[in-house]
N, C-alpha and C positions, 0 to 999 in steps of 0.2 A: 847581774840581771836588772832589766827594768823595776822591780819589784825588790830590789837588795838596796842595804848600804853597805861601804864596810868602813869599822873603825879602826883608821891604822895608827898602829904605835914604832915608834921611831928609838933604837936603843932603850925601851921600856915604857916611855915617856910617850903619851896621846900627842897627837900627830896633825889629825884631822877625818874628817867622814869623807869619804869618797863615794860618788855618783856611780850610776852608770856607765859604764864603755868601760875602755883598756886602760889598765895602770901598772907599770912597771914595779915589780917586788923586791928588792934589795933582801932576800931570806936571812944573812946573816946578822941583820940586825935592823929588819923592817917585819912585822908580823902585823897580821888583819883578822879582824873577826866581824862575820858577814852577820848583818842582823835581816832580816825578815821584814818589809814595815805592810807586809797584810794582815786586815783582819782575823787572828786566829783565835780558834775553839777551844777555850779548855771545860775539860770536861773534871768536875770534881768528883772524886770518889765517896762512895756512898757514904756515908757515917748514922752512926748510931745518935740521937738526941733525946734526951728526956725534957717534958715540958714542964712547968713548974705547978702541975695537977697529976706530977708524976706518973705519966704514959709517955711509953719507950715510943720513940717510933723512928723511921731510916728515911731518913733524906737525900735526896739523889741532884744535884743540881747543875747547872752550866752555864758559862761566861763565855761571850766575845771581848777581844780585844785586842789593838792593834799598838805597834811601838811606834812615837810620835816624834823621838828625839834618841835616835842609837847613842849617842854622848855616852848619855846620862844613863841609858837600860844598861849599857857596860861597866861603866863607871860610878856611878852612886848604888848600883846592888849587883852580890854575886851572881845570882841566877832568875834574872825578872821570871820567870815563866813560873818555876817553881817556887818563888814566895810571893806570886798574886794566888796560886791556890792554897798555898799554907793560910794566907789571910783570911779568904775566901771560907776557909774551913770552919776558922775560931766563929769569923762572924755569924754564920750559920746557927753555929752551938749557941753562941750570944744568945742569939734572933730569939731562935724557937725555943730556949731555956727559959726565956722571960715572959712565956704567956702561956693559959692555956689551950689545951687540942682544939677545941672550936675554935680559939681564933687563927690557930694557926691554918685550919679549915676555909676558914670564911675570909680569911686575909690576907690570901698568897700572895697577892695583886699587891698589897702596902707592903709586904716582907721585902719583895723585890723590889719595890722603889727604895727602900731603906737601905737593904745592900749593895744596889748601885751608887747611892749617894758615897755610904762609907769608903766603898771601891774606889769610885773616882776620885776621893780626897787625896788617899794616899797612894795610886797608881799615877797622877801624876807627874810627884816628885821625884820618881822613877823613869819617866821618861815615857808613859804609857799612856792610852785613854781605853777606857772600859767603857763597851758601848750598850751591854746588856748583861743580868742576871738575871737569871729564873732559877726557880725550883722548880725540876721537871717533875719528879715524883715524891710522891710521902706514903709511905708503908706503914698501914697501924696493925696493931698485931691481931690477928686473925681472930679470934673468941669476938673482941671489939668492932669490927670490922662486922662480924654475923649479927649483933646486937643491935648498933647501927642501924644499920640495914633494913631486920625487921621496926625497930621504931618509927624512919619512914616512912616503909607501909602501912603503919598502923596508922600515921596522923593523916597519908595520904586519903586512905577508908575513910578517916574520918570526915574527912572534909567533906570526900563525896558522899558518904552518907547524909551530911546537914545540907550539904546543896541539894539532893535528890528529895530531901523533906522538905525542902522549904520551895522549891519548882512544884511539889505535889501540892501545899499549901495554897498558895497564890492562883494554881490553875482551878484549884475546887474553893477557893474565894469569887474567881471570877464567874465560874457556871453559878453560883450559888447567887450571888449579884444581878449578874443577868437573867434568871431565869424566867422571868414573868413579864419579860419582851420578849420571849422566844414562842414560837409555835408549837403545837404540840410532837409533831414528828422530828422536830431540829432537838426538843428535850428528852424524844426518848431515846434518839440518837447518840447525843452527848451523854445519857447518862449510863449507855450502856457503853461504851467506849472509854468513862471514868470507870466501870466497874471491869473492864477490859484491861484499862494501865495500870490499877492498882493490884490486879490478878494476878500481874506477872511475874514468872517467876517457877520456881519448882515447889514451893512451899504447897501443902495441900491443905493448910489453916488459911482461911482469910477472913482477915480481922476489918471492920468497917471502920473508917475516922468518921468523927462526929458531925464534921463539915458535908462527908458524903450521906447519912442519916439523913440532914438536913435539906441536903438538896431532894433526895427523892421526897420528903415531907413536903415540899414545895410545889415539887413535879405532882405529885396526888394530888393536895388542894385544888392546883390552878386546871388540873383536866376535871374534877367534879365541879370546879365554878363553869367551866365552858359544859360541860354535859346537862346544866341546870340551864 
């Protein structure tokens, strides 16, 4: 087929690769063996990996790659297919044995460049090119994974909690700034609509910030200097 080669052997002995189209077989003492030269998917089996902050975790990964030289995929190794994934495997273990879980986390993207590099060294000389590795999946064990998870949300909170104070700061900086260019209806306006956003909420305590004291202080003064 358009998409075959085959390597024939002549009394035992390599022969030569043959193309495409019709080739007469001599069986008693002509044998061929067709190789594939598309693109194919292997798929590595899961494995187990401990990282070196000793967490277990299961790696799930998968490889493209195509035969570039049937010769040599026949002839320099017994079974290309099945020792680019024995390779494929160690390197893995390698990878993720030599760092901890957050980096293995945060630097999937370098893992795979790494094990593509080592891939293509030595699929090569086998007569291969490897055209991609990823790690599709990484399984950490479940307790970790809930722990995770909630610490996230907590730093998440947190964040929005100091952005929510520091948005409330800066807008009751500005009323408090501006207030003695403003009129008297635009100040009772805004200070009832500051005592409106900081209200919000289900809490039925509400505690005043010192910036809001301040501005109503301001707002009194400036309507008894216009009432004088």
């Amino acid at each position: 087929q358009q998409y075959e080669r085959a390597v024939r052997f002549r009394f035992g002995r390599f022969y030569g690769v043959l193309h495409p189209g019709i080739h007469i077989l001599f069986p008693y003492f002509e044998r061929d063996v067709v190789v594939d030269i598309r693109i194919q998917v292997l798929d590595i089996s899961p494995q187990d990996v401990i990282t070196n902050d000793n967490i277990r975790l299961k790696i799930d990964a998968i490889s493209y790659f195509r035969v570039t030289d049937p010769k040599k995929a026949i002839l320099e190794i017994q079974d290309y297919r099945g020792s680019l994934e024995k390779f494929l495997y160690a390197q893995i273990r390698n990878q993720i044995s030599s760092i901890p879980l957050q980096d293995v986390l945060d630097k999937t993207d370098e893992i795979n460049t790494q094990l593509l590099k080592l891939t293509q060294k030595i699929a090569g000389d086998y007569g291969m090119q490897v055209t991609r590795v990823e790690i599709e999946k990484i399984e950490i064990p479940p307790d970790l994974a809930t722990a995770m998870q909630r610490r996230k949300e907590a730093e998440e909170n947190k964040v929005r909690t100091e952005t929510d104070a520091q948005a409330r700061q800066v807008y009751l900086n500005i009323l408090n700034t501006a207030v003695t260019n403003l009129s008297n209806n635009t100040m009772t306006y805004l200070y009832l609509d500051t005592l409106k956003r900081v209200g919000d909420g289900k809490s039925t305590k509400l505690i005043f910030p010192l910036e809001l004291s301040k501005l109503a202080t301001n707002i009194s003064k400036l309507m008894g200097d216009k009432s004088n």
